[in-house]
Structures are given as C-alpha cells and as structure tokens.
Chimera marker file (.cmm) of the C-alpha trace (Angstrom):
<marker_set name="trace">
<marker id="1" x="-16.236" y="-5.134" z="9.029" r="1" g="1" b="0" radius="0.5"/>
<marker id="2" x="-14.326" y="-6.992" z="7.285" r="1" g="1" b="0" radius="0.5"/>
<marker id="3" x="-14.798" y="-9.093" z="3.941" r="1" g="1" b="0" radius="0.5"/>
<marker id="4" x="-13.269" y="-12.597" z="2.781" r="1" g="1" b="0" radius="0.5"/>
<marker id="5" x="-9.751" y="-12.814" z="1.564" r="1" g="1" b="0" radius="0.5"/>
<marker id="6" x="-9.913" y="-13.701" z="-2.431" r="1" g="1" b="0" radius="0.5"/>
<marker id="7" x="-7.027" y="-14.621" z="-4.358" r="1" g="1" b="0" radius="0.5"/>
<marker id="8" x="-6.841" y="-12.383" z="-7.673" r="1" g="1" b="0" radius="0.5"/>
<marker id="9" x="-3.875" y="-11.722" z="-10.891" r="1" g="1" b="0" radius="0.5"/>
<marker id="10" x="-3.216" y="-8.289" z="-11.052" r="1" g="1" b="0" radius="0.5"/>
<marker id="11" x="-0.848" y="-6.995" z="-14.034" r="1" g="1" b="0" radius="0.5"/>
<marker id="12" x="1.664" y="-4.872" z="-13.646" r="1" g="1" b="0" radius="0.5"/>
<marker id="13" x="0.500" y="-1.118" z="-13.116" r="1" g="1" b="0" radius="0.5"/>
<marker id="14" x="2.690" y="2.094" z="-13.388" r="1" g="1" b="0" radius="0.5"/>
<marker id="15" x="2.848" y="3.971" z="-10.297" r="1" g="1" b="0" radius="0.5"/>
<marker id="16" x="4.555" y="7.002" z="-9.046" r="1" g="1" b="0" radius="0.5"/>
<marker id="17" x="5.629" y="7.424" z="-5.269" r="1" g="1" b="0" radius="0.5"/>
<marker id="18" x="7.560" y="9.583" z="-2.459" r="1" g="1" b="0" radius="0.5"/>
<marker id="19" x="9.578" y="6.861" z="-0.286" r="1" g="1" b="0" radius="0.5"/>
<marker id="20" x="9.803" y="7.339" z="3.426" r="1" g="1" b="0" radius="0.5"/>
<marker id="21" x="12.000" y="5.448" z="6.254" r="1" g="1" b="0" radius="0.5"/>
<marker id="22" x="9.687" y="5.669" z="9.547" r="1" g="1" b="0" radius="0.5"/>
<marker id="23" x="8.981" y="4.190" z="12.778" r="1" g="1" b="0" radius="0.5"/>
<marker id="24" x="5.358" y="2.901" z="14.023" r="1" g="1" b="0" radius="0.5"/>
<marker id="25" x="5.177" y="6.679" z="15.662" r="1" g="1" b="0" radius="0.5"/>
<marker id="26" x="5.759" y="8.643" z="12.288" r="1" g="1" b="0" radius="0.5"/>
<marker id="27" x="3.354" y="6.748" z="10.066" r="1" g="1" b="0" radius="0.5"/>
<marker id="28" x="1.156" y="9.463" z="9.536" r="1" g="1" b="0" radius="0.5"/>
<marker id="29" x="4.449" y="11.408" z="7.989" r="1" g="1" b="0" radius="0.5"/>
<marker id="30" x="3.799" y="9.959" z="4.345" r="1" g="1" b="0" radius="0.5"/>
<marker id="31" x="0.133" y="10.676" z="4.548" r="1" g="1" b="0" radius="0.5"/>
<marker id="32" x="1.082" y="14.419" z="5.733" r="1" g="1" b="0" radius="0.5"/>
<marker id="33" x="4.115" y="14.790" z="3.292" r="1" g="1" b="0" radius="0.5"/>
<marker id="34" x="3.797" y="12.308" z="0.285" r="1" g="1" b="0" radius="0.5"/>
<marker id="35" x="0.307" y="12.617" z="-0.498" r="1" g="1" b="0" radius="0.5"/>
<marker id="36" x="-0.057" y="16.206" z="-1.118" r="1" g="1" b="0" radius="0.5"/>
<marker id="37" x="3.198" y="15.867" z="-3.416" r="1" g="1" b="0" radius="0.5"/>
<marker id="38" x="1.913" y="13.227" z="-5.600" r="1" g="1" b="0" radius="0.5"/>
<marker id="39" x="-1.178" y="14.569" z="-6.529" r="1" g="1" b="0" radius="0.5"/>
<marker id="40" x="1.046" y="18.410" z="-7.232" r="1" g="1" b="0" radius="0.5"/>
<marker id="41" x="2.666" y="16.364" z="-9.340" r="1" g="1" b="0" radius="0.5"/>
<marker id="42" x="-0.630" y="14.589" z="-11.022" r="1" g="1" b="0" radius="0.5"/>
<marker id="43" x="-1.203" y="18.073" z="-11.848" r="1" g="1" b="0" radius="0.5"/>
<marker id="44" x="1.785" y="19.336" z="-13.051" r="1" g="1" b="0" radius="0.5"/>
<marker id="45" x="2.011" y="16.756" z="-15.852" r="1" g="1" b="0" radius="0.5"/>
<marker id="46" x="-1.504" y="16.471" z="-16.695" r="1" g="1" b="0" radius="0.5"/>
<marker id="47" x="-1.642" y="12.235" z="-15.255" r="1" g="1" b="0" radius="0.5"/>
<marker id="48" x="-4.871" y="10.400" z="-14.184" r="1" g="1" b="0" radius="0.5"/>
<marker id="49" x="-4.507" y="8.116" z="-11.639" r="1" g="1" b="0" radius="0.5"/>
<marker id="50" x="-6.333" y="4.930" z="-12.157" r="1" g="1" b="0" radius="0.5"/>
<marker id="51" x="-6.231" y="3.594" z="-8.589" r="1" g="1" b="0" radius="0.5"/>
<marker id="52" x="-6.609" y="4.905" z="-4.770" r="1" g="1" b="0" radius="0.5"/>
<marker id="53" x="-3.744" y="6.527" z="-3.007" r="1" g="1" b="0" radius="0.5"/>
<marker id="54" x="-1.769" y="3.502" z="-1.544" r="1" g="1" b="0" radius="0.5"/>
<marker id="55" x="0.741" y="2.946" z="0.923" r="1" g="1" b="0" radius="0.5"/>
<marker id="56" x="4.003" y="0.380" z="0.001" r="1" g="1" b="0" radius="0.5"/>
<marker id="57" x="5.518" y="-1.430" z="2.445" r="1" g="1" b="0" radius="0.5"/>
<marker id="58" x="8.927" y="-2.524" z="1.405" r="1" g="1" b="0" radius="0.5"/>
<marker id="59" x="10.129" y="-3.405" z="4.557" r="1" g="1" b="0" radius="0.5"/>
<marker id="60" x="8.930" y="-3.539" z="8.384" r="1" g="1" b="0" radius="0.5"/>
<marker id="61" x="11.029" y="-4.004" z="11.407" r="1" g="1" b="0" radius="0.5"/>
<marker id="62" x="8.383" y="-3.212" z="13.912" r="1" g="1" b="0" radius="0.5"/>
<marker id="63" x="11.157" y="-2.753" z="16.825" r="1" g="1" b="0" radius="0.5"/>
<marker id="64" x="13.076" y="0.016" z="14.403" r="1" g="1" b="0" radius="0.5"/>
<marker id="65" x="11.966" y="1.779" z="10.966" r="1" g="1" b="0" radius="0.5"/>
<marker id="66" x="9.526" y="0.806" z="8.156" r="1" g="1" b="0" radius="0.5"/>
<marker id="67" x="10.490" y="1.794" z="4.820" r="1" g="1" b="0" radius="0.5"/>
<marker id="68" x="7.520" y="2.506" z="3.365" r="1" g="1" b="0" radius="0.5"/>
<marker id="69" x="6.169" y="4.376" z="-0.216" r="1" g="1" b="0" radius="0.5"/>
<marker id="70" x="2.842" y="6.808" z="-0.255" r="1" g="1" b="0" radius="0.5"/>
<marker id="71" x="1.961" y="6.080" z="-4.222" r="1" g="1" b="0" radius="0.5"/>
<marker id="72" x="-1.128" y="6.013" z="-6.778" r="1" g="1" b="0" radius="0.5"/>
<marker id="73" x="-1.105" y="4.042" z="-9.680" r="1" g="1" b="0" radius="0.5"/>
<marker id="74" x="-1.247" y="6.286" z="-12.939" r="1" g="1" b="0" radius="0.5"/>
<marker id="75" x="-1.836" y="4.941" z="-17.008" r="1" g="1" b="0" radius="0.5"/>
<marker id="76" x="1.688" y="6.940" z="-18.218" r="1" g="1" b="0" radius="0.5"/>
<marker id="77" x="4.675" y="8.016" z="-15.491" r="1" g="1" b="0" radius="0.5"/>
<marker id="78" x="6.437" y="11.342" z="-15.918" r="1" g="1" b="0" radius="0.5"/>
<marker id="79" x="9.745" y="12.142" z="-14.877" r="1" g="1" b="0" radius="0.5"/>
<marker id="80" x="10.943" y="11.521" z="-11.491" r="1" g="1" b="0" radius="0.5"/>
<marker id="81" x="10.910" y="14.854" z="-9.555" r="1" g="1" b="0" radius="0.5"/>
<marker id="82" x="12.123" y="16.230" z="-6.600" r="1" g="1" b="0" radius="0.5"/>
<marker id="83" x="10.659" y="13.269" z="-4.457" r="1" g="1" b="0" radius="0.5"/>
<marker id="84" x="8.543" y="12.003" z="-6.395" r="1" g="1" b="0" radius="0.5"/>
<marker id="85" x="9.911" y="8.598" z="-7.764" r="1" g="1" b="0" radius="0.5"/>
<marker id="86" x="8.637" y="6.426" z="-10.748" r="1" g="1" b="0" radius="0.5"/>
<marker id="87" x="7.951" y="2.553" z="-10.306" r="1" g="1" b="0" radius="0.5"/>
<marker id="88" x="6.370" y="-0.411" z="-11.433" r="1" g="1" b="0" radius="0.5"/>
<marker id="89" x="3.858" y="-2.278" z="-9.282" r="1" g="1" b="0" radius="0.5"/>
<marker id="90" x="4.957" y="-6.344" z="-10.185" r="1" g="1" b="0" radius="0.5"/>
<marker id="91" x="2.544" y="-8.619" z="-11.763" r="1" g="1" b="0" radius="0.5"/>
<marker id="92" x="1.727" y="-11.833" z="-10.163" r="1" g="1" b="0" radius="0.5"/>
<marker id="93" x="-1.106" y="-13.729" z="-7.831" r="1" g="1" b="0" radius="0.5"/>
<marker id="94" x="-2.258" y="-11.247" z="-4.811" r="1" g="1" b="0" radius="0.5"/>
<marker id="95" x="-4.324" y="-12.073" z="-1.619" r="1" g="1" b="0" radius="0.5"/>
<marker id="96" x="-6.209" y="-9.075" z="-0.457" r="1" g="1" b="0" radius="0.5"/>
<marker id="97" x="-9.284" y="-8.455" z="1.820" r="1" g="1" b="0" radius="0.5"/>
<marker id="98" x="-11.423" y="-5.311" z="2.186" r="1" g="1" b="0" radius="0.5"/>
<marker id="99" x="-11.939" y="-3.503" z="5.226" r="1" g="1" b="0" radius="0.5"/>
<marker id="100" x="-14.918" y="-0.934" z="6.316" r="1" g="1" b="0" radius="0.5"/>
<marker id="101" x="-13.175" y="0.692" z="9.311" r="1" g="1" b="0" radius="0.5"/>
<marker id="102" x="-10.405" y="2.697" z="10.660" r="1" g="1" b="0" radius="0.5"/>
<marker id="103" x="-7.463" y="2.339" z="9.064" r="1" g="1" b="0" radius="0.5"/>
<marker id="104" x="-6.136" y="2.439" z="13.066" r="1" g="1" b="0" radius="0.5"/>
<marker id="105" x="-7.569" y="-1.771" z="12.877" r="1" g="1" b="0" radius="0.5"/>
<marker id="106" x="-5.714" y="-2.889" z="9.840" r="1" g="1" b="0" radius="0.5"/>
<marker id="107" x="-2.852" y="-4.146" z="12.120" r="1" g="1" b="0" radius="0.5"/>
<marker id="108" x="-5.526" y="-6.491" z="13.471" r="1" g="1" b="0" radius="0.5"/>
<marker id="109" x="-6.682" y="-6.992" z="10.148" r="1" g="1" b="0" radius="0.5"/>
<marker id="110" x="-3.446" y="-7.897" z="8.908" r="1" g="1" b="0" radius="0.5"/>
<marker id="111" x="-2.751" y="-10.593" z="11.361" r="1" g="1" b="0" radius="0.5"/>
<marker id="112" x="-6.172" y="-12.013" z="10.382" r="1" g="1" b="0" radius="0.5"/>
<marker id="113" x="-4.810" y="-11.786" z="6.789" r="1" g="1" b="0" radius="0.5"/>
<marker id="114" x="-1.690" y="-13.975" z="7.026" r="1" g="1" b="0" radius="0.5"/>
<marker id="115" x="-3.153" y="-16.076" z="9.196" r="1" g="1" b="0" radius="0.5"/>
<marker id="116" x="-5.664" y="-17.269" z="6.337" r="1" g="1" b="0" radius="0.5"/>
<marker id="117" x="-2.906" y="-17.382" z="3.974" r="1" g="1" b="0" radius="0.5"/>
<marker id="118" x="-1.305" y="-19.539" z="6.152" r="1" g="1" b="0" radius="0.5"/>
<marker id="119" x="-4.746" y="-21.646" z="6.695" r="1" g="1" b="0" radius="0.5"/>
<marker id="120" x="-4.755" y="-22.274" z="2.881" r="1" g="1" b="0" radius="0.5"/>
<marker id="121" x="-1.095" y="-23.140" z="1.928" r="1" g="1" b="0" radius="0.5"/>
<marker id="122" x="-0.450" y="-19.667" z="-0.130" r="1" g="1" b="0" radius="0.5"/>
<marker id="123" x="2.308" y="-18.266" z="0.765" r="1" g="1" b="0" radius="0.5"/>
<marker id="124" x="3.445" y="-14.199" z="0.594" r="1" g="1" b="0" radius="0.5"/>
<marker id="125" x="6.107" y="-13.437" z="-1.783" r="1" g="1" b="0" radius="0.5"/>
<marker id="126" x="8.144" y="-11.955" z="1.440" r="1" g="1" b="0" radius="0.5"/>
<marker id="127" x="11.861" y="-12.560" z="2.782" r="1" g="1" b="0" radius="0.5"/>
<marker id="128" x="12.899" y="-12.794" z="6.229" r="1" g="1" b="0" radius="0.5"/>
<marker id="129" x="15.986" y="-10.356" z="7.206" r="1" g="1" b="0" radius="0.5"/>
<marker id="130" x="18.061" y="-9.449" z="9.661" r="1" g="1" b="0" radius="0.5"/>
<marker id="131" x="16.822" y="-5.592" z="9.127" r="1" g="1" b="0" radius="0.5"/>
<marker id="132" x="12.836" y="-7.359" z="8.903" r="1" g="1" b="0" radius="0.5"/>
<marker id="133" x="10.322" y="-8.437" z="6.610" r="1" g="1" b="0" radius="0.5"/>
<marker id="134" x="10.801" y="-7.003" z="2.751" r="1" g="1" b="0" radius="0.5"/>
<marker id="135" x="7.777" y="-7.918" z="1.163" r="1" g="1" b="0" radius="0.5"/>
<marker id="136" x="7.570" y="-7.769" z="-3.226" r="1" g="1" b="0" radius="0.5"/>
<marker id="137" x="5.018" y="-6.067" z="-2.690" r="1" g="1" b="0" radius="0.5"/>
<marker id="138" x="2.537" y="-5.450" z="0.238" r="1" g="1" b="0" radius="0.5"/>
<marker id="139" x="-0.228" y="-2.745" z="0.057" r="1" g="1" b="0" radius="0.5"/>
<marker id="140" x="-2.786" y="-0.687" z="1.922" r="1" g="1" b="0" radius="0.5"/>
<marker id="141" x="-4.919" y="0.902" z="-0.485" r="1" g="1" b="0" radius="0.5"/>
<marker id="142" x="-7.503" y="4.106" z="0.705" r="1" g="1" b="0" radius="0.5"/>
<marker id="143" x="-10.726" y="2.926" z="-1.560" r="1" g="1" b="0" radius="0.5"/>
<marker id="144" x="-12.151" y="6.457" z="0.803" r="1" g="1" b="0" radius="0.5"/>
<marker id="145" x="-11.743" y="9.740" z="-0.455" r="1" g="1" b="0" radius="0.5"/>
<marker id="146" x="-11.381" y="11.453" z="2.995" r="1" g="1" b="0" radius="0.5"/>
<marker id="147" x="-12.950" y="14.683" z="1.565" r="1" g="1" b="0" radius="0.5"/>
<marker id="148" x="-16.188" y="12.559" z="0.695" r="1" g="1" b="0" radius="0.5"/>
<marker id="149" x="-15.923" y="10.265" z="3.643" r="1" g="1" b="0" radius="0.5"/>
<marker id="150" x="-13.826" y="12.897" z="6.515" r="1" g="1" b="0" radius="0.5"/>
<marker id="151" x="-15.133" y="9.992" z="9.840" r="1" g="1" b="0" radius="0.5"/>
<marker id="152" x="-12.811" y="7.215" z="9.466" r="1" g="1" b="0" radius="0.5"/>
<marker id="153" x="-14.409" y="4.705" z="11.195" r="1" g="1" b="0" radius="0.5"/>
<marker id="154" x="-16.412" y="5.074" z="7.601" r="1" g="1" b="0" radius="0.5"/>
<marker id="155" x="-13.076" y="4.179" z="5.501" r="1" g="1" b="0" radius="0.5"/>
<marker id="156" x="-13.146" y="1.787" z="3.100" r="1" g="1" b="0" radius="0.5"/>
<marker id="157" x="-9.200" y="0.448" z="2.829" r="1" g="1" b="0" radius="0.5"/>
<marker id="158" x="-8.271" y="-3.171" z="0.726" r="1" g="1" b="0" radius="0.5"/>
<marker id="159" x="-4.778" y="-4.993" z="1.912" r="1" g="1" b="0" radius="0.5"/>
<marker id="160" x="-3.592" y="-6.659" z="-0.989" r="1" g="1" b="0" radius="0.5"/>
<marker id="161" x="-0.018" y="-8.812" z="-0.841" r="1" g="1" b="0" radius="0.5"/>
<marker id="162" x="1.658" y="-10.267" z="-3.679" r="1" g="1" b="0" radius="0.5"/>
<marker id="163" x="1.779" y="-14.148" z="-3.248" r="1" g="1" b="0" radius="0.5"/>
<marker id="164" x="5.056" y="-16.323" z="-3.924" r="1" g="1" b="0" radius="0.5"/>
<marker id="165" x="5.154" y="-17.522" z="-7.449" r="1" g="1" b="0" radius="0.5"/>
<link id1="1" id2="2" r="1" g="1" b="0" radius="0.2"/>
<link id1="2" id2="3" r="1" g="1" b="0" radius="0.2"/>
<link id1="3" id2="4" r="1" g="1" b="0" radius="0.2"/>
<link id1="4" id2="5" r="1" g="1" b="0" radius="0.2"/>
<link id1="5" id2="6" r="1" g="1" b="0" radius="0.2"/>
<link id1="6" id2="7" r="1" g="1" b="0" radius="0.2"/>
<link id1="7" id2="8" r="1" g="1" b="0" radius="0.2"/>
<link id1="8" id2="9" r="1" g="1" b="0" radius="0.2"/>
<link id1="9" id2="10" r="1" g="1" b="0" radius="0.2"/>
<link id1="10" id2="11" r="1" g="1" b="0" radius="0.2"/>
<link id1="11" id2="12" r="1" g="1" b="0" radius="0.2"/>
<link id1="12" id2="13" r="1" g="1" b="0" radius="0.2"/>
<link id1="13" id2="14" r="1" g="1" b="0" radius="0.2"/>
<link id1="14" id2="15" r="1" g="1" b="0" radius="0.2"/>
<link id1="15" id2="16" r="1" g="1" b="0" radius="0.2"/>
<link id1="16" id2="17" r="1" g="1" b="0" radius="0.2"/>
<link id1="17" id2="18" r="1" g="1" b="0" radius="0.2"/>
<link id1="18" id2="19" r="1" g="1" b="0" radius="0.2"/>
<link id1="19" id2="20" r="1" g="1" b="0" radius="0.2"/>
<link id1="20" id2="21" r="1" g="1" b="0" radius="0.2"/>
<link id1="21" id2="22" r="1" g="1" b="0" radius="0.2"/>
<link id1="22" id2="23" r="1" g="1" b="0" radius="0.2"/>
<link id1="23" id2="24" r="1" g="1" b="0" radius="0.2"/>
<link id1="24" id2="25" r="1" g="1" b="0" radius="0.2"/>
<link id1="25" id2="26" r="1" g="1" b="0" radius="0.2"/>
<link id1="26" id2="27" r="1" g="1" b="0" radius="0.2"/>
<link id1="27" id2="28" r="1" g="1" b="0" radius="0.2"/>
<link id1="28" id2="29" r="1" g="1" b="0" radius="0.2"/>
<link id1="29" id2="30" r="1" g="1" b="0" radius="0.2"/>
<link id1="30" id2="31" r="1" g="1" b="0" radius="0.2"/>
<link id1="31" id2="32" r="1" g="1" b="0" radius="0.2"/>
<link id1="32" id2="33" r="1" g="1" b="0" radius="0.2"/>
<link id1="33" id2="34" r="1" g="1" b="0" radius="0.2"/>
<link id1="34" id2="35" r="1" g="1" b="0" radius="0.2"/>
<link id1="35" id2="36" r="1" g="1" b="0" radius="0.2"/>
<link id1="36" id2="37" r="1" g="1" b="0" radius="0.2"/>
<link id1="37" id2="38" r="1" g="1" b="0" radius="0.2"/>
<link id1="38" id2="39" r="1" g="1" b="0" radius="0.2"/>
<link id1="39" id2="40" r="1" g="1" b="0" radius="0.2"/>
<link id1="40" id2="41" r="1" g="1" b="0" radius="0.2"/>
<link id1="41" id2="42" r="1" g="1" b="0" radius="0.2"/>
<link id1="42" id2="43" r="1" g="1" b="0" radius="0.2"/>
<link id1="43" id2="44" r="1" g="1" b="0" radius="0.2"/>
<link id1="44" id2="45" r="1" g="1" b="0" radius="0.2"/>
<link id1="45" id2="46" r="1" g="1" b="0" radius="0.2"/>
<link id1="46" id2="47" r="1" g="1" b="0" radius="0.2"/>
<link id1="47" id2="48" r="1" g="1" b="0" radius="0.2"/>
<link id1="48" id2="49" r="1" g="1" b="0" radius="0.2"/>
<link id1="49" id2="50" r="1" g="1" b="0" radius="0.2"/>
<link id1="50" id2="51" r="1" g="1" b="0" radius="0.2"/>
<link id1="51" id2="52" r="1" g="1" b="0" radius="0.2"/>
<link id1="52" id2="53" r="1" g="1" b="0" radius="0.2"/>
<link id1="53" id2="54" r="1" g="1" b="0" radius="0.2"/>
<link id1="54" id2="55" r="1" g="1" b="0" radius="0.2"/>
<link id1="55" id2="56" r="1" g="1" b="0" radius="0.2"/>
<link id1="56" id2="57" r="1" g="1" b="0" radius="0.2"/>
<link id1="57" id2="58" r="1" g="1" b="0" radius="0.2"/>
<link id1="58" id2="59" r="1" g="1" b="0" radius="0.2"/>
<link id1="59" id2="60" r="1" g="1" b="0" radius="0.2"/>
<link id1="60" id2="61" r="1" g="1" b="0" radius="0.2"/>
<link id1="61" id2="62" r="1" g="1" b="0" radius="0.2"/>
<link id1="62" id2="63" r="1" g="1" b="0" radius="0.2"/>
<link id1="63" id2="64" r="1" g="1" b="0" radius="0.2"/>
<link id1="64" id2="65" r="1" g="1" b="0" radius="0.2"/>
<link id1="65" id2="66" r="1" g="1" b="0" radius="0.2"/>
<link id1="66" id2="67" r="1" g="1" b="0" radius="0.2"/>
<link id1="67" id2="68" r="1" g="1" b="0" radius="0.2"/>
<link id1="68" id2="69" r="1" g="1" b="0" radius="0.2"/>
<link id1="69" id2="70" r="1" g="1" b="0" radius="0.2"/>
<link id1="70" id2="71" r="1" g="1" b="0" radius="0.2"/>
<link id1="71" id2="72" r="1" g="1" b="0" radius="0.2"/>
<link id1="72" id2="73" r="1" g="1" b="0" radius="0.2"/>
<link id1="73" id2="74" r="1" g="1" b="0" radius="0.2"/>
<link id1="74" id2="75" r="1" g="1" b="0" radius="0.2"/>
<link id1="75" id2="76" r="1" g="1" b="0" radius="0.2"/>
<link id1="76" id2="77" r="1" g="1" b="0" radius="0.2"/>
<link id1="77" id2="78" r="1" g="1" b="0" radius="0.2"/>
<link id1="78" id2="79" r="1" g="1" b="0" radius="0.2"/>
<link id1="79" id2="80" r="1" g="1" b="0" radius="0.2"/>
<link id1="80" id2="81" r="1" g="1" b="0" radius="0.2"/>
<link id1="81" id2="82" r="1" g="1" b="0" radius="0.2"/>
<link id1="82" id2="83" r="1" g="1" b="0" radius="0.2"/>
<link id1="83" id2="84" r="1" g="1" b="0" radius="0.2"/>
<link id1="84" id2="85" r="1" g="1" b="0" radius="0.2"/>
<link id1="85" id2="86" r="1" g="1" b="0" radius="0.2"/>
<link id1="86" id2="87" r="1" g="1" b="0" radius="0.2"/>
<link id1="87" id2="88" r="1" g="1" b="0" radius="0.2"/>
<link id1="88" id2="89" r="1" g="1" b="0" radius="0.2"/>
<link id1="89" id2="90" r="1" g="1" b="0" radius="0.2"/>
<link id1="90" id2="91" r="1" g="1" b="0" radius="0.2"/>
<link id1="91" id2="92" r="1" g="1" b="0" radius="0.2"/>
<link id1="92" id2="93" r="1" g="1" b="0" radius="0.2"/>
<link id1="93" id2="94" r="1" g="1" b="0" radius="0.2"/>
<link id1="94" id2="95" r="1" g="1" b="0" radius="0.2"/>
<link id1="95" id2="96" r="1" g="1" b="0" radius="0.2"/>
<link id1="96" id2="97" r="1" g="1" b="0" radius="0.2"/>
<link id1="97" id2="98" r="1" g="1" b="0" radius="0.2"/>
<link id1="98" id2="99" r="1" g="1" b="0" radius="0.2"/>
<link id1="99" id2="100" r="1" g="1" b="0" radius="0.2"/>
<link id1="100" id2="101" r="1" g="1" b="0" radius="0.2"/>
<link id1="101" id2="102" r="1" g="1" b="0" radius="0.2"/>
<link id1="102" id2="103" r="1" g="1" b="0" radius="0.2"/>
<link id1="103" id2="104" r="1" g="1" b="0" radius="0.2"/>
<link id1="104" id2="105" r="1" g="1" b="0" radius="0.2"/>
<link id1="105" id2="106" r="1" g="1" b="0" radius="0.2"/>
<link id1="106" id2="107" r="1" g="1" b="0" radius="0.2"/>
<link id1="107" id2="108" r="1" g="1" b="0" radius="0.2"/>
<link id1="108" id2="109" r="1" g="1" b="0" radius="0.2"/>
<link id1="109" id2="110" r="1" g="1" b="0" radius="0.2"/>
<link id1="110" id2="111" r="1" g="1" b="0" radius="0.2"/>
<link id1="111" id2="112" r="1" g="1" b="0" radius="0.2"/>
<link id1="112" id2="113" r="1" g="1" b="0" radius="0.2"/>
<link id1="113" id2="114" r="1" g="1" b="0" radius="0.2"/>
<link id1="114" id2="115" r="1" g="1" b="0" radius="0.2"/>
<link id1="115" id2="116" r="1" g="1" b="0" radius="0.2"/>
<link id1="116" id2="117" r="1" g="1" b="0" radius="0.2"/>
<link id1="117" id2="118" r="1" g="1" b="0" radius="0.2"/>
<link id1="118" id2="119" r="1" g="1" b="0" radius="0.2"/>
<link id1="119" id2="120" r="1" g="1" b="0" radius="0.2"/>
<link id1="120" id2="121" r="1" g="1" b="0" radius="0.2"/>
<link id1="121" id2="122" r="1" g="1" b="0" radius="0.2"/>
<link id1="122" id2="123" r="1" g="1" b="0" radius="0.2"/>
<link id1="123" id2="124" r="1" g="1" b="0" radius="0.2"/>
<link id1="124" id2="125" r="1" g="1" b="0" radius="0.2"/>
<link id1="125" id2="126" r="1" g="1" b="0" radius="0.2"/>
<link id1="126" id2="127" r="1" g="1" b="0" radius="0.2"/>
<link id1="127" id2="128" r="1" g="1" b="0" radius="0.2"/>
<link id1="128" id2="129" r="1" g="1" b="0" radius="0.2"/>
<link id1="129" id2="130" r="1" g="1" b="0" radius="0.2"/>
<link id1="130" id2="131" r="1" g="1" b="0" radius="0.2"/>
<link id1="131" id2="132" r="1" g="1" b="0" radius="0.2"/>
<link id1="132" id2="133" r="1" g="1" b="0" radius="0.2"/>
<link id1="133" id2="134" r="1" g="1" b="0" radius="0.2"/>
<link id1="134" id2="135" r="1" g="1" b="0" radius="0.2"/>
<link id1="135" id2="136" r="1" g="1" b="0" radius="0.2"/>
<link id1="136" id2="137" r="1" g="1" b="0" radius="0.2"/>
<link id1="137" id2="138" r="1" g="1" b="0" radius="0.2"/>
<link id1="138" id2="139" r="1" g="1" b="0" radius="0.2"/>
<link id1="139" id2="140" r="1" g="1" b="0" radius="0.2"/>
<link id1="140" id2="141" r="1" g="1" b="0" radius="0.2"/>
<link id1="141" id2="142" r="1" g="1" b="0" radius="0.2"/>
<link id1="142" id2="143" r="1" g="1" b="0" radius="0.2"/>
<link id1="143" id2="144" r="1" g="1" b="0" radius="0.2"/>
<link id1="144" id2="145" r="1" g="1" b="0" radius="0.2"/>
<link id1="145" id2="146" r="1" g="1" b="0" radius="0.2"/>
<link id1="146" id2="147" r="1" g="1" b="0" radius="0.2"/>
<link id1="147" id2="148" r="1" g="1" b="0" radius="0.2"/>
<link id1="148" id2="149" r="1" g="1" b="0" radius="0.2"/>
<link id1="149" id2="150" r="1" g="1" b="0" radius="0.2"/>
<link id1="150" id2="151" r="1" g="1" b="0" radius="0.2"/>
<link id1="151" id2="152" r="1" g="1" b="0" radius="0.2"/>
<link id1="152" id2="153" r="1" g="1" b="0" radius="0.2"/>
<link id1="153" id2="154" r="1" g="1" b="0" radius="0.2"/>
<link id1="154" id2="155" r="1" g="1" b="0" radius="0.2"/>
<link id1="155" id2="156" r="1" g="1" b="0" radius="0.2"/>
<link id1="156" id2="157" r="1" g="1" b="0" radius="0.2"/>
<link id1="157" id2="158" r="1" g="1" b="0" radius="0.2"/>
<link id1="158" id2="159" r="1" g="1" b="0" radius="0.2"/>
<link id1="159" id2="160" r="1" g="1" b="0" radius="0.2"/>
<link id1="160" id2="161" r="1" g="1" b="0" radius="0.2"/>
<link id1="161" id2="162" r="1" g="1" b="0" radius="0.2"/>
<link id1="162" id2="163" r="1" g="1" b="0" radius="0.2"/>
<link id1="163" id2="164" r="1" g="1" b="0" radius="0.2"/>
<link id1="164" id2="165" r="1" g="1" b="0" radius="0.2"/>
</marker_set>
C-alpha cells in the first residue's frame, strides 16, 4: 500500500555512512555489511541516531554498478573510522511517499514516484551521465525495525528525493 507523494523542506541532518559500489545482484551487500558497522560505531562513540537506517543512492546505472551509501542520521558525527564515513544530508524541497510492503516493490514504487513528479512539474535535483543517474540526494529509508517487524511484506519504508531548487 502505498500513500500520496507530499512535497516537504527538510534541513540539513548529520549523517554517518559506509559507501558501497554494487550491481542490482549485490544490493543486499550494504544491508549485510554497512548496517551492522554503523550501529558498532553508534556504540562506540556513545551517538543517537535520530532517523531510520537509510540507503543513499548517489548514482545508478542499472546495466552496471550503483554506488550507493547504508547511513542513519545522528544529532553530533564522530570521526570517520575504518569505513564508516561522515556526511551531511543537503537541505532543500524533497518529494517522498510511504510504502507498507516489501522493500522487493519499491522499484515499482519508484517508477510511480517520478512519474507524479513528472505529472506536477517538480522536478528531481538529478543529472544525467554517461556512467547514469547521480541524484543530490535520493533515499530509501527503513521506518521498520526488522527485529520488531522480522515479515517484510509488513515493512514500512518512505522514498524521499531531493527536488531541483
């Protein structure tokens, strides 16, 4: 199930991450890998998050690799560490929609997505490349805790993309 798209400002939100270059057939990889070292380092330096786990996509080339960030927002960074890097989600008009489902549909849901930003004239802040699409900023975030929630056709997940100033 799927809700309506809503247009909304978001500020610009501290976040810490563990980058990853995939293809469509690795995707699980930052889920397996990146997760489990962010919130070791959450830990470590004593940092709340104050958002769900998230994946980044930075760019897609559906044909070849993704370059892609597991992250979670957090109110102070650390250090960067090992893999764990230290960024700064950007400010600025997003367009996101909520979906109750598996995560396995948000390609679907994504398509429905752009298509309604296209429907009303706003635009994602994205560039077309040669090596794909490298978005500002383009975001699934896991609103399910899978330890409270472990069926994902139960998942609650938001897709939120930063709209062209």
């Amino acid at each position: 199930m799927m809700t309506l798209p809503k247009t909304e400002h978001r500020s610009a939100q501290s976040y810490i991450y563990v980058p990853f270059t995939v293809t469509m057939q690795q995707m699980q990889r930052p889920a397996e890998e990146g997760f489990p070292q962010l919130f070791a380092y959450l830990e470590k330096h004593g940092l709340n998050p104050v958002g769900p786990a998230f994946y980044s996509y930075r760019r897609i080339d559906m044909e070849t690799t993704l370059d892609v960030e597991a992250g979670i927002a957090v109110d102070t960074a650390g250090p960067e560490e090992g893999d764990v890097k230290v960024g700064t989600l950007p400010a600025g008009r997003f367009m996101g929609v909520s979906w109750h489902g598996h995560p396995d549909a948000l390609i679907t849901v994504t398509g429905m997505l752009i298509g309604w930003s296209r429907l009303t004239g706003q635009d994602f802040d994205m560039e077309a490349r040669p090596d794909g699409e490298h978005f500002a900023c383009r975001l699934e975030l896991y609103e399910s805790d899978p330890a409270e929630v472990p069926n994902m056709d139960e998942w609650v997940t938001t897709l939120a993309f930063k709209l062209r100033d």
